[in-house]
C-alpha positions as CSV (number, residue, x, y, z in Angstrom):
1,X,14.6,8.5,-62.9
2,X,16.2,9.9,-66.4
3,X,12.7,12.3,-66.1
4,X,13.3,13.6,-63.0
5,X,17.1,14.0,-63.7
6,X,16.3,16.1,-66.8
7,X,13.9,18.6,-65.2
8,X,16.3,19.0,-62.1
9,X,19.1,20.2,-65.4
10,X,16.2,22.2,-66.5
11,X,15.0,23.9,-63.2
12,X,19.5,24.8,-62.6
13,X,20.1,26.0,-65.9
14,X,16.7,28.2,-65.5
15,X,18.1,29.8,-62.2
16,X,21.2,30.4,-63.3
17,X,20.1,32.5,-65.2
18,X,19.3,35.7,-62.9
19,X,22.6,37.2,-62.0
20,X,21.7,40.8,-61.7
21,X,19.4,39.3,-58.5
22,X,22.3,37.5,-57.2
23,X,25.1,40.6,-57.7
24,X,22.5,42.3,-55.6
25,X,22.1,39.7,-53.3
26,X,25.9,39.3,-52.3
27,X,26.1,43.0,-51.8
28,X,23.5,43.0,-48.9
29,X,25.2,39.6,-47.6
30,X,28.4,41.0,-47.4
31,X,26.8,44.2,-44.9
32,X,24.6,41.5,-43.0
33,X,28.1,39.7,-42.7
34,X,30.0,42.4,-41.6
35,X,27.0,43.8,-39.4
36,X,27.2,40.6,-37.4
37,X,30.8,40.3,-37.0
38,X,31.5,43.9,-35.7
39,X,28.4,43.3,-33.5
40,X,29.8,40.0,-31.7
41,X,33.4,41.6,-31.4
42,X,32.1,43.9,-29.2
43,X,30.6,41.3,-26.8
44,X,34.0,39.4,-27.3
45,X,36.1,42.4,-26.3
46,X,34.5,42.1,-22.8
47,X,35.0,38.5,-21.9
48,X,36.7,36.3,-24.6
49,X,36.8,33.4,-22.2
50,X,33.0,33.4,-21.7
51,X,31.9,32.4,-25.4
52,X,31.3,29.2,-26.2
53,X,33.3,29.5,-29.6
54,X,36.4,31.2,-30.6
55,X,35.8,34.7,-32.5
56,X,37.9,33.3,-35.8
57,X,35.4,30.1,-35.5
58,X,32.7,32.5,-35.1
59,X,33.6,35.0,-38.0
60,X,34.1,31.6,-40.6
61,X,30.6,30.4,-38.6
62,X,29.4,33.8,-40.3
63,X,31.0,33.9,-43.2
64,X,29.8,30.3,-44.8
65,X,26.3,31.5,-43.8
66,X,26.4,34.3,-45.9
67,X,27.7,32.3,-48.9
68,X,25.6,29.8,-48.4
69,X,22.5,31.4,-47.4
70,X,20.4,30.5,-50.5
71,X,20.8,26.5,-49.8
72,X,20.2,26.8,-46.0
73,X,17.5,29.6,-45.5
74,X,14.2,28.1,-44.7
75,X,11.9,31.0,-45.6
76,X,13.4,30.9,-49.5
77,X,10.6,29.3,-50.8
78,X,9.5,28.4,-54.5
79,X,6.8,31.2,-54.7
80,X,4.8,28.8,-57.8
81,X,4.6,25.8,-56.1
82,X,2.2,28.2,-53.0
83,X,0.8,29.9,-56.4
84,X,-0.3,26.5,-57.8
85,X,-1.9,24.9,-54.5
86,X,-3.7,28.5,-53.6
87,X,-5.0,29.0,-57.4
88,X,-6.0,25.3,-58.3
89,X,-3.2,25.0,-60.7
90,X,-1.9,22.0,-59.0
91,X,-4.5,20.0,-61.0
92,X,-2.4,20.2,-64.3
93,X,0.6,19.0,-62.1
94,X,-1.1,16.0,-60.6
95,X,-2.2,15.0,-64.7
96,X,1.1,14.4,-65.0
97,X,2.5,11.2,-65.1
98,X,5.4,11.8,-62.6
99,X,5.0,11.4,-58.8
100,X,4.7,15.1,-57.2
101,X,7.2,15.2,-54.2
102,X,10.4,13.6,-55.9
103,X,9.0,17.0,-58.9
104,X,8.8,19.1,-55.7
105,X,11.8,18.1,-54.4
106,X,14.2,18.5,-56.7
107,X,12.8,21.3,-58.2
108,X,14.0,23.5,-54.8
109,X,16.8,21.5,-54.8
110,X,17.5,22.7,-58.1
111,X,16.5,26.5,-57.3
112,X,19.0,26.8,-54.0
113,X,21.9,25.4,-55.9
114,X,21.7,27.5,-58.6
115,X,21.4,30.8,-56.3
116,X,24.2,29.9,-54.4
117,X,26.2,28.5,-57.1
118,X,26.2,32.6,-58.1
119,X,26.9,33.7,-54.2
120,X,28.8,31.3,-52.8
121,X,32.3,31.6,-54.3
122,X,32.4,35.9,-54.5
123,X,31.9,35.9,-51.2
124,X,34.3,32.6,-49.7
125,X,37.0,34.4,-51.7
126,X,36.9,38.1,-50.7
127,X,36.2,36.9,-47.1
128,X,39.4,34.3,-47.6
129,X,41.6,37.7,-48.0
130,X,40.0,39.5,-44.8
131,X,42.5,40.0,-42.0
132,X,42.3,37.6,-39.1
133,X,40.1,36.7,-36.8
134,X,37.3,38.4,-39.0
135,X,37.7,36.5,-42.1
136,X,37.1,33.1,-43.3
137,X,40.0,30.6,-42.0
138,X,41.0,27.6,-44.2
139,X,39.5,24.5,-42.2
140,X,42.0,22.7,-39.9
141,X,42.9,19.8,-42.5
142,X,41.5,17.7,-45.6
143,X,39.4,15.4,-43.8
144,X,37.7,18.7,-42.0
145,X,36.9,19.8,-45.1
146,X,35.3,16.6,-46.5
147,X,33.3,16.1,-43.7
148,X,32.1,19.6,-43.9
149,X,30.8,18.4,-47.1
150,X,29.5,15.3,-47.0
151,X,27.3,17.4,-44.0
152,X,26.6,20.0,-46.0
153,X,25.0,17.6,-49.1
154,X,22.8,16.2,-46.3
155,X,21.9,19.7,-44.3
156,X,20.4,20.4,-47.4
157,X,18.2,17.7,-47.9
158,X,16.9,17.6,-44.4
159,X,16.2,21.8,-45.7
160,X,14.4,20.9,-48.4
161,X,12.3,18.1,-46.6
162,X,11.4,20.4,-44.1
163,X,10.2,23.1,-46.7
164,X,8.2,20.6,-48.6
165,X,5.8,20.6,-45.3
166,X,5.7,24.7,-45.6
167,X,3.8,23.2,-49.0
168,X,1.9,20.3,-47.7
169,X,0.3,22.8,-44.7
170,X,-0.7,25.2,-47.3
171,X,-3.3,23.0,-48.8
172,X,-5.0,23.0,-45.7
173,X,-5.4,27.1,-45.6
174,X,-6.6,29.9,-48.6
175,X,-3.6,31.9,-47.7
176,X,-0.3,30.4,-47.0
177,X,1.2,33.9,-45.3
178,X,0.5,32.8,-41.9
179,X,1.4,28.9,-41.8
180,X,5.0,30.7,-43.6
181,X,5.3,33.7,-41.0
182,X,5.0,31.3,-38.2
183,X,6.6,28.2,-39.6
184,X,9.6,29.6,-40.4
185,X,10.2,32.3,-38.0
186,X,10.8,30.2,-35.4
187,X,12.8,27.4,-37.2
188,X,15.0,30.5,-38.1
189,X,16.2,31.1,-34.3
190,X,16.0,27.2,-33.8
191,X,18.9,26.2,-36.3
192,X,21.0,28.4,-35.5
193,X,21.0,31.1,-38.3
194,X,19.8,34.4,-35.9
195,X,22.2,33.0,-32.8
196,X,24.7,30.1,-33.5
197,X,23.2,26.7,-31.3
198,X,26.7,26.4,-28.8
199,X,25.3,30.0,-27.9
200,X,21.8,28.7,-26.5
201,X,21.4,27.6,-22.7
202,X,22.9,24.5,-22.3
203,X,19.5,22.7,-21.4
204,X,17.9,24.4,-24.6
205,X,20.9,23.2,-26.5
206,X,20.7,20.0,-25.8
207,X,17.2,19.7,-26.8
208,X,17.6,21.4,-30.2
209,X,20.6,19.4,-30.9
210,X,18.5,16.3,-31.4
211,X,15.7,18.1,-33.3
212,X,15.8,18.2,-37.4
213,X,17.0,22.1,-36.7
214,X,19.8,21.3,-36.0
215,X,20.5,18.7,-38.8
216,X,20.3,21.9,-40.9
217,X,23.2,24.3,-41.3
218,X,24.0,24.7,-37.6
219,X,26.0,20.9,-38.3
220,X,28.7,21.7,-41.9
221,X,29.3,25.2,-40.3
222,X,30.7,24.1,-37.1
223,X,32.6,21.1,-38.4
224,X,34.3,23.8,-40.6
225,X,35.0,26.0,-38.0
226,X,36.5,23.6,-35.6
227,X,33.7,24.1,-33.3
228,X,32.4,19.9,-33.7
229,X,35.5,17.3,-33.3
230,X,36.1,14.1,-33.3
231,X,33.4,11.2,-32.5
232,X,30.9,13.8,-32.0
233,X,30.9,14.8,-35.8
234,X,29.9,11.1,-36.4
235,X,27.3,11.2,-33.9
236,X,26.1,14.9,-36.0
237,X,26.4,13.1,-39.4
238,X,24.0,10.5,-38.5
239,X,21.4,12.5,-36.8
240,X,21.4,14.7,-40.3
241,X,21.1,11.4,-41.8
242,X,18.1,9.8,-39.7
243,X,16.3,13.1,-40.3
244,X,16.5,13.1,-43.8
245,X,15.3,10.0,-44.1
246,X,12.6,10.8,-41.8
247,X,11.4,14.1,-43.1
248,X,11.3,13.0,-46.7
249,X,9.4,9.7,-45.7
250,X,6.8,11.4,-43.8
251,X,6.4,14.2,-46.2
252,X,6.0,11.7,-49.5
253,X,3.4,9.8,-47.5
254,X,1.7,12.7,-46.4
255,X,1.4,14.9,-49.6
256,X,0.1,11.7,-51.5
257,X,-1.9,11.1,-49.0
258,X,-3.4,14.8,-49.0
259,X,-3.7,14.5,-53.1
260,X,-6.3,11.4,-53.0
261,X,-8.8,13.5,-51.4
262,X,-8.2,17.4,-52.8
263,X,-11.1,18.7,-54.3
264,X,-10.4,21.2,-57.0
265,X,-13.3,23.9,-57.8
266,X,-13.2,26.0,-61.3
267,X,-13.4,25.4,-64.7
């Protein structure tokens, strides 16, 4: 454990590290943000009472996406790991003595926390001071905001067990572009990051609702908003849960599975 501890310290401290990147980053989140907002106040200005969510739920819905983009964005991907599998580099990863996934895991564990580590707070804080109902509202009470978190550690692990299949599928193609185009592209409208899920067609809802999608960020952002109350936030907590135990079981088994028969060409 003390091995895999010390490379996830390694693999922070290393992303930390690009803050021009992440200055840049927050500039073009704080315009998506914005872009969004104005877009759904026109909608709202219409018919209020025929949205699924209040507009100040909505605007914090927004908001926390933007801060916490790099932790819940499925196409931000660890562009080695793909470089590794397609090149045959993989080989002087599987010499090591250290299982791969539990490597691969935390090591994009490690590279979203450190990008939004740099984001996140900027952008809570200017958007904490923007007047109301476009800015980002305090959460309801202090058990709101705990629960937010606790589903916010396990979002992101059901995020990065789902990318670690983007990883596994690419060892089954020379070019990884298309499995990621298609893969992700679709999971992007699925959990809720184009179109928030109370949005969807009721029918449609209720079908992603008990897919991994939307054990992802659609979950922390709506118990901060106020959107999820009550027993249903339990019910939400342990769906995230089962999934992450899913995903990461099927994954380990399948990636270890896929390494006792790779054939590596070169030399």
């Amino acid at each position: 454990m003390k091995k895999y501890l010390t490379y996830f310290k390694i693999r922070l401290i290393r992303g930390l590290q690009y803050r021009v990147a992440a200055y840049a980053g927050m500039a073009t989140q704080f315009a998506w943000g914005f872009m969004e907002i104005f877009a759904f106040s026109a909608f709202y200005r219409s018919n209020p009472s025929a949205f699924p969510m209040e507009f100040s739920a909505l605007s914090s819905y927004i908001w926390l996406q933007q801060a916490f983009l790099a932790l819940y964005m499925l196409w931000f991907l660890d562009m080695e790991i793909l470089e590794q599998i397609s090149s045959g580099n993989i080989a002087y990863e599987m010499i090591r003595p250290i299982a791969l996934y539990p490597l691969w895991f935390l090591k994009n564990l490690s590279l979203r926390i450190s990008k939004a580590i740099l984001r996140c707070f900027p952008i809570l804080l200017v958007t904490f001071f923007l007047p109301k109902p476009y800015g980002l509202a305090l959460p309801s009470s202090l058990t709101t905001l705990l629960l937010f978190l606790a589903s916010a550690a396990l979002s992101l692990m059901v995020v990065v067990a789902f990318t670690m299949f983007v990883y596994i599928f690419s060892f089954y193609t020379l070019n990884s572009a298309g499995i990621r185009l298609v893969i992700l592209s679709a999971t992007e409208l699925l959990t809720g990051a184009v179109i928030p899920l109370p949005f969807f067609p009721e029918k449609i809802r209720m079908i992603l609702e008990l897919l991994p999608f939307a054990a992802m960020q659609n979950i922390p952002f709506r118990i901060y908003s106020g959107n999820l109350m009550g027993p249903v936030i339990v019910q939400a907590l342990l769906l995230q849960v089962f999934w992450a135990i899913v995903l990461i079981a099927l994954g380990s088994w399948w990636l270890n599975k896929i390494l006792r028969y790779i054939i590596i060409q070169g030399g």
